[in-house]
C-alpha positions as MATLAB code, in Angstrom:
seq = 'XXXXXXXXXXXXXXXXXXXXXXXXXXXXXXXXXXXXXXXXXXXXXXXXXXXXXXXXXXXXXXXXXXXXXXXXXXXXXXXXXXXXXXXXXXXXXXXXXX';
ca = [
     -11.333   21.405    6.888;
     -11.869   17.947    6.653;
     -10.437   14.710    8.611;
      -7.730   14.067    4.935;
      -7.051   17.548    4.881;
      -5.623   17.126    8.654;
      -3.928   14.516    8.273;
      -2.232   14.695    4.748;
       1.398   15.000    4.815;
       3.118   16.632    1.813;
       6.230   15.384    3.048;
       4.610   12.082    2.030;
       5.536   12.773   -1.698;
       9.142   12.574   -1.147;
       9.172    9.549    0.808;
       7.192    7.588   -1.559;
       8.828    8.943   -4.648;
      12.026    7.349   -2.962;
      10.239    4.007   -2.704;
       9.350    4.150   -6.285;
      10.020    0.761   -8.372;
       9.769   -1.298   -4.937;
       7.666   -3.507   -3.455;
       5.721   -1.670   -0.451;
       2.703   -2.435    2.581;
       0.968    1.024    2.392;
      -1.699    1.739    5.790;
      -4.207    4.172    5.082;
      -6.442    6.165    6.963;
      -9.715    4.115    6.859;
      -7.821    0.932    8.346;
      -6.864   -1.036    4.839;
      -3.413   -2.321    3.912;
      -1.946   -2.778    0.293;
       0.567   -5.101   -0.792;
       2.489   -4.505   -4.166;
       4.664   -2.646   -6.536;
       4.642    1.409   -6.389;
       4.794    2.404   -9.344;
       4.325    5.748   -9.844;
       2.935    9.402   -7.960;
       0.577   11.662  -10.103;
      -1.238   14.530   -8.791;
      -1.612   12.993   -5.063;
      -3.005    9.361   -6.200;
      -0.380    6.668   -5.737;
      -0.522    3.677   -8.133;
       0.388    0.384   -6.928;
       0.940   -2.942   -9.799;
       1.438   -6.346   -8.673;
       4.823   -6.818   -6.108;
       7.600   -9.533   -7.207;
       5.990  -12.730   -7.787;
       2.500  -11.918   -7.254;
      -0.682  -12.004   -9.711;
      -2.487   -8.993   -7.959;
      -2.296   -6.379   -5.516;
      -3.069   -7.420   -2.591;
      -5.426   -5.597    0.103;
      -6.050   -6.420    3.422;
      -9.537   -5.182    4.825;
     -10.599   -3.810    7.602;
     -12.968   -6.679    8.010;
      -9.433   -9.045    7.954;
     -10.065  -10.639    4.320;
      -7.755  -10.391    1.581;
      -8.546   -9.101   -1.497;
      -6.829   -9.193   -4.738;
      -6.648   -6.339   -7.399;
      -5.057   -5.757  -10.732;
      -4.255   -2.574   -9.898;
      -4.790    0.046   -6.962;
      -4.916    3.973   -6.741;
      -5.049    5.207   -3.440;
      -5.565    9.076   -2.691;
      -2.278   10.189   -1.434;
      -3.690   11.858    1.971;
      -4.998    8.953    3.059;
      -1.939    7.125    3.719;
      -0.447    7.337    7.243;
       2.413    4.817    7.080;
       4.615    2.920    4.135;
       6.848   -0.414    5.097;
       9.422   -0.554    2.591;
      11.108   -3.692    0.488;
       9.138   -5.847    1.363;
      10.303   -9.194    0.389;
       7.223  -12.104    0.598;
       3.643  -11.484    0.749;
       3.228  -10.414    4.557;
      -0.734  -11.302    4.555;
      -0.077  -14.781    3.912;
      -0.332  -17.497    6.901;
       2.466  -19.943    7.485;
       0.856  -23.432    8.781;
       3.375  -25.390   10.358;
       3.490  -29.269   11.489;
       5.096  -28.270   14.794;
];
């Protein structure tokens, strides 16, 4: 049994079935973070479009960049957490004059 097969979580399916049609963070496994739409759940690979007024999926590495993706599967056992409606772009840096 491998390290996925530990920790996937078939209870998983439910929860992000819920979050459907929303715009979601997803953390995975391997340390990477995606920003955008979920779209749909087929046969354990969750597909992510663009959130609300973005271009691209956004994902944030585990080297800290941001990278930007028309669209993102992600194997369903590697996620280990989901942060729901989520409203602005949370990779982005605010700069203020203060």
């Amino acid at each position: 049994m491998g390290f996925f097969d530990d920790i996937c979580n078939k209870r998983w399916c439910e929860e992000l079935f819920c979050a459907c049609g929303t715009n979601v963070v997803l953390f995975t496994a391997d340390g990477f973070a995606f920003f955008g739409l979920l779209d749909r759940i087929d046969d354990g690979i969750v597909t992510l479009l663009p959130a609300s007024d973005e271009e691209n999926v956004l994902v944030f590495t585990v080297g800290g960049e941001v990278e930007e993706e028309e669209i993102t599967y992600i194997d369903l056992c590697t996620i280990v957490a989901i942060s729901k409606n989520v409203n602005e772009n949370p990779f982005e840096t605010e700069t203020s004059a203060c």
